[in-house]
N, C-alpha and C positions, 0 to 999 in steps of 0.2 A: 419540482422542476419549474411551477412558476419562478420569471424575474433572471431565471439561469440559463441563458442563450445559448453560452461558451463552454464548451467544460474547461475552460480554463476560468471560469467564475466559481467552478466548484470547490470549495475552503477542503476537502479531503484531497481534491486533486494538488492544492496549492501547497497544502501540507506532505504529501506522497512526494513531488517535486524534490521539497528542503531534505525531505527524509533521505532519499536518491542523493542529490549531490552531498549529502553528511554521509553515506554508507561509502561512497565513491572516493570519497576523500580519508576516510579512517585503513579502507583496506589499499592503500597504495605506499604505506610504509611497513617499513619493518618486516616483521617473520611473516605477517599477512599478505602481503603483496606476494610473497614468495609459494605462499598456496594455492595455489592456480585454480583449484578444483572448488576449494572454499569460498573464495575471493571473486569466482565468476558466478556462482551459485548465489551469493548474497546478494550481487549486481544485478543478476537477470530477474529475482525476486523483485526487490524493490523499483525497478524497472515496471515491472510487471503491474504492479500497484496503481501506480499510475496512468500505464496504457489502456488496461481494463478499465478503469473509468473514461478515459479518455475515449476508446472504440464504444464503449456502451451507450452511451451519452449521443456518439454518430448515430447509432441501430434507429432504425424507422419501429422498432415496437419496445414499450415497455418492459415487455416479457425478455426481451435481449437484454436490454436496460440491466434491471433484476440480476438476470444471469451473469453477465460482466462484473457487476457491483461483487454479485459473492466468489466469484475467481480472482478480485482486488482483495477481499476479505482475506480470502485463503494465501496469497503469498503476503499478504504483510503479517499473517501468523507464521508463515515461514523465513519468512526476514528476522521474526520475533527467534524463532526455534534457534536460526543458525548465529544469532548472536549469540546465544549460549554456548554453539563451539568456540563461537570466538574467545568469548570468556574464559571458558576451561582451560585455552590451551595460550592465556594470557597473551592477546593478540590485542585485544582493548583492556582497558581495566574498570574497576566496578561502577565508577561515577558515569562514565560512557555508556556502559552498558544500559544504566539504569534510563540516562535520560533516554538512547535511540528505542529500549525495550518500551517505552511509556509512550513515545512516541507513535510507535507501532501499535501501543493497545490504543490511545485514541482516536487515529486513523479507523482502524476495526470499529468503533464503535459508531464514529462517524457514518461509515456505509453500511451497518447496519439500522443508524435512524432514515439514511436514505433510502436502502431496501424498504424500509416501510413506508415510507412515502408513496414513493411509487406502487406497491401493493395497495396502498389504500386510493392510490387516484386509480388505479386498473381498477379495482371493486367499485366506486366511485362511476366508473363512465363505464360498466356494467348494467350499472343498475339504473 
């Protein structure tokens, strides 16, 4: 968290962002946009992504911090999950697929270096 004022300084935030307006934009043609249940499910996810960091980043404790971070984790595996409908029921195709899927596991892994961060400055101003 040292050096990162903003959560708009945070490179998972910046990257969640790109991710958001690429999912927002693939599901607004074709047979996708016409699945409404699909198509807002993937939106609110990768949304989601974003604003938990974004809210966690506000919180006055690490421990919220923390918590927000793995609630960002969990819907960019679920952004990951429902691209895979998408996939099946060829709504994107495999090159798509592959880069937003990758995208999403980077993200994840992102706030999980973060999550330890933070665990380690909580332990850190513990001790």
């Amino acid at each position: 968290m040292a050096g990162v004022r903003r959560f708009e300084d945070w490179l998972a935030w910046q990257k969640a962002r790109v991710l958001t307006a690429e999912i927002y934009r693939i599901s607004a043609v074709g047979a996708f946009q016409r699945d409404f249940a699909l198509r807002d499910q993937v939106r609110r996810a990768a949304v989601s992504v974003m604003s938990n960091i974004a809210e966690g980043h506000e919180r006055y404790s690490r421990a919220e911090f923390k918590r927000f971070l793995s609630i960002a984790r969990g819907s960019a595996a679920e952004v990951r999950s429902q691209l895979y409908v998408a996939l099946d029921l060829s709504y994107i195709d495999s090159v798509t697929f592959g880069r937003l899927a990758n995208d999403c596991v980077e993200i994840s892994r992102m706030l999980g270096r973060m999550h330890a961060t933070v665990d380690k400055q909580q332990a850190d101003v513990q001790t």
